[in-house]
N, CA, C and O atoms as CSV, one atom per row, in Angstrom:
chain,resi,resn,atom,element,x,y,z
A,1,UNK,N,N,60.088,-49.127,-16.228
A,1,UNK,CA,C,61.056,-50.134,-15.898
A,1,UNK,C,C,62.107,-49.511,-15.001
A,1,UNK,O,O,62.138,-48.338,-14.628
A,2,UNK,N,N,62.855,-50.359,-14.752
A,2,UNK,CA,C,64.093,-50.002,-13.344
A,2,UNK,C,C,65.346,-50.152,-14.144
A,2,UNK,O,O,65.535,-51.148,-14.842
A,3,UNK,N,N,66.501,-48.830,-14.016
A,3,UNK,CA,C,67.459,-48.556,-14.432
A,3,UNK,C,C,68.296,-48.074,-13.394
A,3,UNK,O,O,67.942,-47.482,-12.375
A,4,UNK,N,N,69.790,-48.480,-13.863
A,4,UNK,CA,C,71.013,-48.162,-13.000
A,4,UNK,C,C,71.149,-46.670,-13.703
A,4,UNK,O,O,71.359,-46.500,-14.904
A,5,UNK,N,N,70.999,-45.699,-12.791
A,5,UNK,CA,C,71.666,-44.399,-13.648
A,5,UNK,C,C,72.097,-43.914,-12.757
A,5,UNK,O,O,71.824,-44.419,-11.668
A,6,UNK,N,N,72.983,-42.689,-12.806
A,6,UNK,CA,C,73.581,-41.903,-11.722
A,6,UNK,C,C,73.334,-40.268,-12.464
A,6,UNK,O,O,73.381,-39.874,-13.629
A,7,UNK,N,N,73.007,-39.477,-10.925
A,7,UNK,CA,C,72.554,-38.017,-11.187
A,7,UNK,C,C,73.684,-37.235,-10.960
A,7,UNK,O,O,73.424,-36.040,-10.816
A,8,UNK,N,N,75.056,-37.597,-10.871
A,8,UNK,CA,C,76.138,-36.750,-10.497
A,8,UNK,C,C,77.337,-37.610,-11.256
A,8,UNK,O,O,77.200,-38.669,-11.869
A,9,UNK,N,N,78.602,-36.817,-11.027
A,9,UNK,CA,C,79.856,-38.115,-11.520
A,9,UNK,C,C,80.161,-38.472,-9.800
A,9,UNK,O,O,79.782,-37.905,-8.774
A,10,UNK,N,N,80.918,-39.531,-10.012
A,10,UNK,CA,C,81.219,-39.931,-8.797
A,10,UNK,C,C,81.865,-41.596,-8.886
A,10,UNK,O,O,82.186,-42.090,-9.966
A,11,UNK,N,N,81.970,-42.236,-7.745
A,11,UNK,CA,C,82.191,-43.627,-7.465
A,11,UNK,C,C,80.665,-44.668,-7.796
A,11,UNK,O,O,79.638,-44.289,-8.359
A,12,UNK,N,N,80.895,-45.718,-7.364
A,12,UNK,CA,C,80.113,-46.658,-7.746
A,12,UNK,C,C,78.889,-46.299,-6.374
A,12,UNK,O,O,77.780,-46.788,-6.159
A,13,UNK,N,N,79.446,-45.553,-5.853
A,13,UNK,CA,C,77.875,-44.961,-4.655
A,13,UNK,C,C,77.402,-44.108,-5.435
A,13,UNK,O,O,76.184,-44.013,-5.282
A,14,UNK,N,N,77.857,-43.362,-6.297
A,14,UNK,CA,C,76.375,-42.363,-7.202
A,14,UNK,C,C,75.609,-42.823,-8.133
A,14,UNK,O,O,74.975,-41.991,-8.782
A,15,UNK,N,N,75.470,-44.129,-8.425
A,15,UNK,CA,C,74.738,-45.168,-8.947
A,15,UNK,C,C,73.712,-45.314,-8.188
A,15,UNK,O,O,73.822,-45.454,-6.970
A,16,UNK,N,N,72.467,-45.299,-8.878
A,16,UNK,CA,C,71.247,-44.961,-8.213
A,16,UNK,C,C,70.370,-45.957,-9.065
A,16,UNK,O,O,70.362,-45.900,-10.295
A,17,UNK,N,N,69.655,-46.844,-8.369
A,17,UNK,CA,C,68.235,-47.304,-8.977
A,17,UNK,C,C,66.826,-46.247,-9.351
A,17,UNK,O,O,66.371,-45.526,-8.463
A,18,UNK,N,N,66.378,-46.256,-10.383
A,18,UNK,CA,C,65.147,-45.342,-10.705
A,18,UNK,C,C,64.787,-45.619,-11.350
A,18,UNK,O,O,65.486,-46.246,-12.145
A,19,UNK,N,N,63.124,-45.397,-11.693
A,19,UNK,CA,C,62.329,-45.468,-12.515
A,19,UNK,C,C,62.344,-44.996,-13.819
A,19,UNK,O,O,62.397,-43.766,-13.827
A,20,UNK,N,N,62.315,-45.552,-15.053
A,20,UNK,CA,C,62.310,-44.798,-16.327
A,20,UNK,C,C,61.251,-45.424,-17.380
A,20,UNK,O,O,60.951,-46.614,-17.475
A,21,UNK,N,N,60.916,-44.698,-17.899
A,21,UNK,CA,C,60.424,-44.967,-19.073
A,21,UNK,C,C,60.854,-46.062,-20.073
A,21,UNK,O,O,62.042,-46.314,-20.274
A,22,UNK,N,N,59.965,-46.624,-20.616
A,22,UNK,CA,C,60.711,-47.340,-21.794
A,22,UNK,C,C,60.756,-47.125,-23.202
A,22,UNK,O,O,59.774,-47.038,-23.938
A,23,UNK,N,N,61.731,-47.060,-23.470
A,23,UNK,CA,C,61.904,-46.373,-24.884
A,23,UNK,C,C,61.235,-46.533,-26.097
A,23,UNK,O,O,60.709,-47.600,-26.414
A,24,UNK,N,N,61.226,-45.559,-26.776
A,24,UNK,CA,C,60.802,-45.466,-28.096
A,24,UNK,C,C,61.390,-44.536,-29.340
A,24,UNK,O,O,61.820,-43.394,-29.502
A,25,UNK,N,N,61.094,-45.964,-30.263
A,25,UNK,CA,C,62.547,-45.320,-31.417
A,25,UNK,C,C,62.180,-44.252,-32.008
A,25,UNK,O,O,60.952,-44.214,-31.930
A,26,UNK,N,N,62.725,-43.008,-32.776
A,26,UNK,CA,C,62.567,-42.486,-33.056
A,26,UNK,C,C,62.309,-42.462,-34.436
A,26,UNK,O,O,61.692,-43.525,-34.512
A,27,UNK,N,N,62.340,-41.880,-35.962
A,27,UNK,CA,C,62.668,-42.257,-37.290
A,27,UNK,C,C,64.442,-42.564,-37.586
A,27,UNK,O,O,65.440,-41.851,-37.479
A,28,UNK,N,N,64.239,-43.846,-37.959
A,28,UNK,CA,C,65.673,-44.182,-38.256
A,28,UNK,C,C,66.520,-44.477,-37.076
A,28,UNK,O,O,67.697,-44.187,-36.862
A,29,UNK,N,N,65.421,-45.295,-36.166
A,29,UNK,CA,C,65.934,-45.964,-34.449
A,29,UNK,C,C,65.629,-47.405,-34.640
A,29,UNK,O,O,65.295,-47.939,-35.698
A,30,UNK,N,N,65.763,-47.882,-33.654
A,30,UNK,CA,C,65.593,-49.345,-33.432
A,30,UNK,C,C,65.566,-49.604,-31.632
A,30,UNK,O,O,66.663,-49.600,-31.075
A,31,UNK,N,N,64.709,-49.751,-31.049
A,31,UNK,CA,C,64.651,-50.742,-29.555
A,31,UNK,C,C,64.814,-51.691,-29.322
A,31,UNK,O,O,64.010,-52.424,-29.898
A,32,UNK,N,N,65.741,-52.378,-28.496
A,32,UNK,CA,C,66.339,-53.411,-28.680
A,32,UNK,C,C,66.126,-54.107,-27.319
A,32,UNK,O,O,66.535,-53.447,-26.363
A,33,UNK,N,N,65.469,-55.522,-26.980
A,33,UNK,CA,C,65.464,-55.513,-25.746
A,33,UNK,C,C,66.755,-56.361,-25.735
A,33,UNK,O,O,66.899,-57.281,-26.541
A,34,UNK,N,N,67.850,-55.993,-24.663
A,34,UNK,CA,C,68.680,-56.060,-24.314
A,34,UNK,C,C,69.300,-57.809,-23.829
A,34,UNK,O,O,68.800,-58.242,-22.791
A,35,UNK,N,N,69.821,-58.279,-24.199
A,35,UNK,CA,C,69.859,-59.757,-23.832
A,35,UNK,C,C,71.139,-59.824,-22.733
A,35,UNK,O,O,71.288,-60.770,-21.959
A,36,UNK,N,N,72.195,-58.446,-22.812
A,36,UNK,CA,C,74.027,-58.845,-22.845
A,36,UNK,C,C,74.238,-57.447,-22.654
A,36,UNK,O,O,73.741,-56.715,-23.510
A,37,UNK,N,N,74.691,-57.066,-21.977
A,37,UNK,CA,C,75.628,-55.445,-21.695
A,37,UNK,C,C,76.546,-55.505,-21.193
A,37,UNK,O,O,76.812,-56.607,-20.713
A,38,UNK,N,N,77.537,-54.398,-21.014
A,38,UNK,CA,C,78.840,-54.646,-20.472
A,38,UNK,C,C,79.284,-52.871,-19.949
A,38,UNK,O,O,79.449,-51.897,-20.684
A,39,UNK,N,N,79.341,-52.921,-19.064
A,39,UNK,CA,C,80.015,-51.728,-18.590
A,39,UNK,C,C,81.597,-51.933,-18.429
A,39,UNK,O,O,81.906,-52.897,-17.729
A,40,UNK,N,N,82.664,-51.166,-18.977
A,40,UNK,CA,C,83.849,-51.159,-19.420
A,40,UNK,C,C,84.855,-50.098,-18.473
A,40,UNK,O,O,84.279,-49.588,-17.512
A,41,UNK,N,N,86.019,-49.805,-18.635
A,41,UNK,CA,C,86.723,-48.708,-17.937
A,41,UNK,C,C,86.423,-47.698,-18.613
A,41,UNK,O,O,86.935,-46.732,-18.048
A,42,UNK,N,N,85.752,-47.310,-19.715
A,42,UNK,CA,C,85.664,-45.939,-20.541
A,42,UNK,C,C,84.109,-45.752,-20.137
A,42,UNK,O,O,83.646,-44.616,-20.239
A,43,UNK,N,N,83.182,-46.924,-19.630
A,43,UNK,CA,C,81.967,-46.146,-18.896
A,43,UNK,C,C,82.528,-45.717,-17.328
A,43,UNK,O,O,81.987,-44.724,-16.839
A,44,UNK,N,N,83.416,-46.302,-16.642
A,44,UNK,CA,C,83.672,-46.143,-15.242
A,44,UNK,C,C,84.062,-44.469,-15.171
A,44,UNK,O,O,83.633,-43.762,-14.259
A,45,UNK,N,N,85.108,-43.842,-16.481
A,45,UNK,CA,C,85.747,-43.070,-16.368
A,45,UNK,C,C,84.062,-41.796,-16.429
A,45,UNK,O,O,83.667,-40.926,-15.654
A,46,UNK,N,N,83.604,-42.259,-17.563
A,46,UNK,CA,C,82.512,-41.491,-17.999
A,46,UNK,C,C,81.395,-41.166,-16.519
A,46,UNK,O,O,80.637,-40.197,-16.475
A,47,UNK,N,N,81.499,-42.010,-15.616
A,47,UNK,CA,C,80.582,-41.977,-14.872
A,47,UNK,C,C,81.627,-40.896,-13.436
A,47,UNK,O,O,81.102,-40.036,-12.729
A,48,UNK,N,N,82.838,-41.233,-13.390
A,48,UNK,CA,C,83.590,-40.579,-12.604
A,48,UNK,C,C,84.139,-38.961,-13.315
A,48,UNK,O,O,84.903,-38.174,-12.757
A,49,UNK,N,N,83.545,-38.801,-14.564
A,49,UNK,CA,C,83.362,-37.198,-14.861
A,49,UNK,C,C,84.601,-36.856,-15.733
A,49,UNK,O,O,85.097,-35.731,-15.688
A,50,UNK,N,N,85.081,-37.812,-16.505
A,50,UNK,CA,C,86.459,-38.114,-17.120
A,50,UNK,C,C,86.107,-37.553,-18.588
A,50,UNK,O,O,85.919,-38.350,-19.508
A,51,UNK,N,N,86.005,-35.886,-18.825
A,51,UNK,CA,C,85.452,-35.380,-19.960
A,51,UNK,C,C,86.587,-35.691,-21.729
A,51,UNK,O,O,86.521,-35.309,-22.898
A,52,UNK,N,N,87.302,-36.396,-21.074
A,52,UNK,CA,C,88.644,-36.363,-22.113
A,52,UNK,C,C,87.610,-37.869,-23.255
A,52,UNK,O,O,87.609,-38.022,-24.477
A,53,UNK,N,N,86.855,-38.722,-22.107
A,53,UNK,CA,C,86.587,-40.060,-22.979
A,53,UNK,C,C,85.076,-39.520,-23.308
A,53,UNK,O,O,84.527,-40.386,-23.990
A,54,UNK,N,N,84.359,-38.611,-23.119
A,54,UNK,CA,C,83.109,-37.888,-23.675
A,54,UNK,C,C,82.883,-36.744,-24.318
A,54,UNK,O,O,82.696,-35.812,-23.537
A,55,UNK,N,N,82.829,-36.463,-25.439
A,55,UNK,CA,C,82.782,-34.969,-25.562
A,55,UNK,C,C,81.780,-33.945,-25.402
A,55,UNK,O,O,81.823,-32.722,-25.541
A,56,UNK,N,N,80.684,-34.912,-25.010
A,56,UNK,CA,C,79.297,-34.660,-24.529
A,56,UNK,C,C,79.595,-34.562,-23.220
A,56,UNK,O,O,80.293,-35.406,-22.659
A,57,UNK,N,N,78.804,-32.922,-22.265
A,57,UNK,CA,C,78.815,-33.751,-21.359
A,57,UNK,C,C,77.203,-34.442,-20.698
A,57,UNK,O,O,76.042,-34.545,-21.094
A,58,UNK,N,N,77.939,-34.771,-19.576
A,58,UNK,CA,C,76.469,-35.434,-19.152
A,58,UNK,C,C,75.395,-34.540,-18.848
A,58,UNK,O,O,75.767,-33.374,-18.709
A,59,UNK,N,N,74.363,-34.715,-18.728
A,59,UNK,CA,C,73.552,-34.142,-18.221
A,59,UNK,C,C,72.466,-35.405,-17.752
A,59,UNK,O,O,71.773,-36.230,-18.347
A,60,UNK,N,N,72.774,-35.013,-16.206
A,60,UNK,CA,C,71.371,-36.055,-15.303
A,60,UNK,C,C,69.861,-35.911,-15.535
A,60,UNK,O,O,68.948,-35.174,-15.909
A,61,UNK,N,N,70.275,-37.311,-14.981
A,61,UNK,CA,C,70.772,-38.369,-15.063
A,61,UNK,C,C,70.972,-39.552,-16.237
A,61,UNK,O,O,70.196,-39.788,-17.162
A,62,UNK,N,N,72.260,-40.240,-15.925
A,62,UNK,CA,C,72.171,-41.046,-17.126
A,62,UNK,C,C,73.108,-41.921,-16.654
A,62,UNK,O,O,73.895,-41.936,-15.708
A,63,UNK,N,N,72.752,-42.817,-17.769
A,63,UNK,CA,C,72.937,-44.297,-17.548
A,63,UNK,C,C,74.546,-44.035,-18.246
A,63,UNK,O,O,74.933,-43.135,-18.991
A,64,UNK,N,N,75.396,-45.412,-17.571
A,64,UNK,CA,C,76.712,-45.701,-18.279
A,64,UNK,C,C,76.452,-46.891,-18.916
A,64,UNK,O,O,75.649,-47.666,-18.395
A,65,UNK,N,N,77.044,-47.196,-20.055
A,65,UNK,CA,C,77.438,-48.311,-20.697
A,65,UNK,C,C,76.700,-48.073,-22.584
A,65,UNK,O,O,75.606,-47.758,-23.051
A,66,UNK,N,N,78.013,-48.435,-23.125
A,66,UNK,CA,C,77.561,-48.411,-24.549
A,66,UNK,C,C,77.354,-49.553,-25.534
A,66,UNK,O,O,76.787,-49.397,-26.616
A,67,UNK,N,N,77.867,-50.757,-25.080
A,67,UNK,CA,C,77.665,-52.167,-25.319
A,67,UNK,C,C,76.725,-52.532,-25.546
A,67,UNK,O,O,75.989,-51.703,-25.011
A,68,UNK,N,N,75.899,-53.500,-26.160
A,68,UNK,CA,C,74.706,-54.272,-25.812
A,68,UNK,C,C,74.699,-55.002,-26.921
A,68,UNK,O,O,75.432,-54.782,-27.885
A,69,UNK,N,N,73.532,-56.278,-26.810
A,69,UNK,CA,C,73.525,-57.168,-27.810
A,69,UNK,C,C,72.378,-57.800,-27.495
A,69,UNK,O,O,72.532,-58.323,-26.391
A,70,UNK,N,N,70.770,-58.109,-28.141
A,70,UNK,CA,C,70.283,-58.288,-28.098
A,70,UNK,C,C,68.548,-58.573,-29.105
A,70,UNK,O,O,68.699,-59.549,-29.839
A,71,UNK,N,N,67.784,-58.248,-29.179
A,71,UNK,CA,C,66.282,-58.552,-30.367
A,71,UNK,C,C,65.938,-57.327,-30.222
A,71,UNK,O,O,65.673,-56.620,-29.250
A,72,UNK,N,N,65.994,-57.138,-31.656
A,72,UNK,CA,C,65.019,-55.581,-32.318
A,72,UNK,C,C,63.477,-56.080,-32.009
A,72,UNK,O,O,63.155,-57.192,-32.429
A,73,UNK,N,N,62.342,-55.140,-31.153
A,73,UNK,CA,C,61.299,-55.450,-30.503
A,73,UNK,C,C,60.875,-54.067,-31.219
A,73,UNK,O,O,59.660,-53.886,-31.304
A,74,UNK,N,N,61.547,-53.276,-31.635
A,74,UNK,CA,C,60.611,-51.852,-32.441
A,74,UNK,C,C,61.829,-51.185,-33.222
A,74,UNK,O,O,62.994,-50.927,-32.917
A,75,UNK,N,N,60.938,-50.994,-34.524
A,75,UNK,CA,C,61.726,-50.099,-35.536
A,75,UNK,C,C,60.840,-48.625,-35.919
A,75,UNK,O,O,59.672,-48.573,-36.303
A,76,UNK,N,N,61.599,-47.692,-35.732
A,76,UNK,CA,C,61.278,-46.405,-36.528
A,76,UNK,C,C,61.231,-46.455,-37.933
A,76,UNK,O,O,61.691,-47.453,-38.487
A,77,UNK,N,N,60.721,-45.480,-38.644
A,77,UNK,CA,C,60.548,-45.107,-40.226
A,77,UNK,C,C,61.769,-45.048,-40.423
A,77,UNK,O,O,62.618,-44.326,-39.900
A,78,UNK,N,N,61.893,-46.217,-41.583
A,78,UNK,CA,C,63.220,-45.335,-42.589
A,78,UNK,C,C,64.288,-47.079,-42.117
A,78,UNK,O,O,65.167,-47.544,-42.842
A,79,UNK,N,N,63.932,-47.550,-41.068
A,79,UNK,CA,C,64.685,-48.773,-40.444
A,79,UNK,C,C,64.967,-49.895,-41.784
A,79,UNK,O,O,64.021,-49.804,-42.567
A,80,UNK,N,N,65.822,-50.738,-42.168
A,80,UNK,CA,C,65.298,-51.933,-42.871
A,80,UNK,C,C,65.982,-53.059,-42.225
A,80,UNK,O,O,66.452,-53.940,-42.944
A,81,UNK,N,N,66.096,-53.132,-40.905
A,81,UNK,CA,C,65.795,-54.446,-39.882
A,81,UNK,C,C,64.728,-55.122,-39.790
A,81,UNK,O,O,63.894,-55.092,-40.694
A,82,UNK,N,N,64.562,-55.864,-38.662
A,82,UNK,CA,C,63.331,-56.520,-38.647
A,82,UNK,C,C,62.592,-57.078,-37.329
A,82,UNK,O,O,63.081,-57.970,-36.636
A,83,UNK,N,N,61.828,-56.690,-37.161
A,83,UNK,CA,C,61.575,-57.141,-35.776
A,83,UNK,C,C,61.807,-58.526,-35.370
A,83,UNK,O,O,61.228,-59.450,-35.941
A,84,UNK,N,N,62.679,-58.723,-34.351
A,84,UNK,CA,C,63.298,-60.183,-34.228
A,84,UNK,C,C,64.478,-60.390,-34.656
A,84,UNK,O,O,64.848,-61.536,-34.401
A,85,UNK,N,N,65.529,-59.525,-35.417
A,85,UNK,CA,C,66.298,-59.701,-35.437
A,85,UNK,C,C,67.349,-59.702,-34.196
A,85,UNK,O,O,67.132,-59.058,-33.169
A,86,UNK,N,N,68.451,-60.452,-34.391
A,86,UNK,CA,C,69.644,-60.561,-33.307
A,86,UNK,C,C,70.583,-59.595,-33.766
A,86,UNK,O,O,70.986,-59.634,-34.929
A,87,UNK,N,N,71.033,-58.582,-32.817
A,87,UNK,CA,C,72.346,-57.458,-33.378
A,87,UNK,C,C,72.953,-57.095,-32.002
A,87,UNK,O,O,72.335,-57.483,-31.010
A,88,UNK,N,N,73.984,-56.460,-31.851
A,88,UNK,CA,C,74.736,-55.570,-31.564
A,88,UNK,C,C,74.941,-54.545,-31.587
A,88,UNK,O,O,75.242,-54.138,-32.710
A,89,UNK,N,N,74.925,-53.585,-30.563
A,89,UNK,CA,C,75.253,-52.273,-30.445
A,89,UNK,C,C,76.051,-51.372,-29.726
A,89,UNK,O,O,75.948,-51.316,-28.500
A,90,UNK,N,N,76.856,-50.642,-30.359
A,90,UNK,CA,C,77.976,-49.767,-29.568
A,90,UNK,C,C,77.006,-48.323,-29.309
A,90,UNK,O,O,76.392,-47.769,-30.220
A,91,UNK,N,N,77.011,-48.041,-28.445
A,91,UNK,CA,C,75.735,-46.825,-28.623
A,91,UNK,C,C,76.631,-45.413,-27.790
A,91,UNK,O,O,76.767,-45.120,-26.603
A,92,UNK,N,N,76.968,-44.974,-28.682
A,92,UNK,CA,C,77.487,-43.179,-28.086
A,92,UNK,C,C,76.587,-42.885,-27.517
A,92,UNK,O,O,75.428,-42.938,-27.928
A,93,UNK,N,N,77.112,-42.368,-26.030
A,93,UNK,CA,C,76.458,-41.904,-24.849
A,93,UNK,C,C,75.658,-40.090,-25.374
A,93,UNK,O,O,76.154,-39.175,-26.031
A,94,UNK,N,N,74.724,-40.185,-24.921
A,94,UNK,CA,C,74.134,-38.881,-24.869
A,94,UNK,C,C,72.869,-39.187,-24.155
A,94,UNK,O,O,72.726,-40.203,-23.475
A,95,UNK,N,N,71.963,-38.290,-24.327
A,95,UNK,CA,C,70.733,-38.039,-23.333
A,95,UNK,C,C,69.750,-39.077,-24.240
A,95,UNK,O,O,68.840,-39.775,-23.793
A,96,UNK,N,N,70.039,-39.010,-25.147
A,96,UNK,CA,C,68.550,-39.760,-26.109
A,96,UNK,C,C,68.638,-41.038,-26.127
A,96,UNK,O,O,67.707,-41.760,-25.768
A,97,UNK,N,N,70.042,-41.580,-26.649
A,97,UNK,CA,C,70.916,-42.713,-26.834
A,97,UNK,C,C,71.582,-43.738,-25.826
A,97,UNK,O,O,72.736,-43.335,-25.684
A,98,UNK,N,N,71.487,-44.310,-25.441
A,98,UNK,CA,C,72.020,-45.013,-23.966
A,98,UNK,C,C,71.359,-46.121,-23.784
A,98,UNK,O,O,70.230,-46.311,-24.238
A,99,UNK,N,N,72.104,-47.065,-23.004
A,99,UNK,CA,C,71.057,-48.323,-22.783
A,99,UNK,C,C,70.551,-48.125,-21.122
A,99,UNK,O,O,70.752,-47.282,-20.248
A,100,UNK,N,N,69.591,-49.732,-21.263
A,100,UNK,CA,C,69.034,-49.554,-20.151
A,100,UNK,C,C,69.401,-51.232,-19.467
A,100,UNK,O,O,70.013,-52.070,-20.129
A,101,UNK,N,N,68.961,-51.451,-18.239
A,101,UNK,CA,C,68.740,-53.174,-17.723
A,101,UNK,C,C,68.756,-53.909,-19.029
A,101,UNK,O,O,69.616,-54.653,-19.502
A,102,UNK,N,N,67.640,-53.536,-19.478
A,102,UNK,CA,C,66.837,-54.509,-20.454
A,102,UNK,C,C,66.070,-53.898,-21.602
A,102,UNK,O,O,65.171,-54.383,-22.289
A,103,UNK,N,N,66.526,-52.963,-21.630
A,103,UNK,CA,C,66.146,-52.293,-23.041
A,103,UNK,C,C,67.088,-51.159,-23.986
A,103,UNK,O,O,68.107,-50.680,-23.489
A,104,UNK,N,N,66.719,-50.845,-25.153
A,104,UNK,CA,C,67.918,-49.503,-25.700
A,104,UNK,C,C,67.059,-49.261,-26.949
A,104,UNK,O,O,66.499,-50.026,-27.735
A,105,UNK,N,N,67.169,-47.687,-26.836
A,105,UNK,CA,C,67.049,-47.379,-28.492
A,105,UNK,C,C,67.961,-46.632,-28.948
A,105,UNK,O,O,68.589,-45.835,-28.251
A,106,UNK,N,N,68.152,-46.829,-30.313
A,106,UNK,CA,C,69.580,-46.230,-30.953
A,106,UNK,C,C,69.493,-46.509,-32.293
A,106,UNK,O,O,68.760,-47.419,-32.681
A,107,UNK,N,N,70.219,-45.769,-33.139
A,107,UNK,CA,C,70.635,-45.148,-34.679
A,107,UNK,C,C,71.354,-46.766,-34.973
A,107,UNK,O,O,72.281,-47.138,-34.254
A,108,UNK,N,N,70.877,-47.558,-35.972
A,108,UNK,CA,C,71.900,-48.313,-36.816
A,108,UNK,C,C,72.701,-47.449,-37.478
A,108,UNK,O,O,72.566,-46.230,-37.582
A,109,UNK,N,N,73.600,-48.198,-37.949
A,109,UNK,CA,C,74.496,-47.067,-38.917
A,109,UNK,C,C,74.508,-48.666,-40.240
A,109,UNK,O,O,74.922,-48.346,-41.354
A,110,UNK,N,N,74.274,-49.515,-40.150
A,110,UNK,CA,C,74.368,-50.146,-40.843
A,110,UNK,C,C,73.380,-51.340,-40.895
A,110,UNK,O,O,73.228,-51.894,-39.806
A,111,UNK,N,N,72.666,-51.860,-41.955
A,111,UNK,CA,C,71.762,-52.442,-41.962
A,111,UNK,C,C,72.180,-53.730,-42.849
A,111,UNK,O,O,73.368,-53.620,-43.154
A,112,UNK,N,N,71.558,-55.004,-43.406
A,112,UNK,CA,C,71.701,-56.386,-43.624
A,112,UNK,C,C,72.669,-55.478,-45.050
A,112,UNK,O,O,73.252,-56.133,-45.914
């Protein structure tokens, strides 16, 4: 699938279209295809290299935005969601964790 990511910090020109993979949850993940995202001033800063709002840093390339809201389409071991469910997710940026266009996998921290 096709993702907004950027391989450097920078302005809204180091935003790059590329090819990625589509995810898969890990044990105690969830994939979510994405219905709603939102990129914010704390992804703008994150993408312009603003290490004070990450304590991670980046490593390229990667996507900004931690928002999303959308249908669980795959659960890992250990999950007790459900495929088809409707949720929300704040997703701490790192290499594993991150959303995409139209997809995300990521850690619930809390279940029904």
């Amino acid at each position: 699938m096709k993702a907004v990511m950027t391989r450097e910090f920078g302005g809204p020109e180091a935003l790059t279209l590329m090819e990625v993979s589509n995810p898969v949850p890990g044990p105690g993940e969830v994939c979510i295809e994405v219905k709603a995202c939102t990129v914010n001033p704390t992804d703008t800063m994150r993408r312009a290299g603003a290490p004070a709002w990450h304590p991670l840093p980046a490593e390229g390339p990667f996507a900004i935005g931690m928002e999303a809201a959308g249908i669980v389409r795959k659960i890992g071991a250990g999950v007790e969601l459900d495929v088809g469910d409707s949720v929300m997710a704040v997703v701490f940026p790192s290499g594993r964790q991150g959303h995409r266009p139209n997809a995300l996998s990521c850690r619930p921290n809390k279940s029904r």
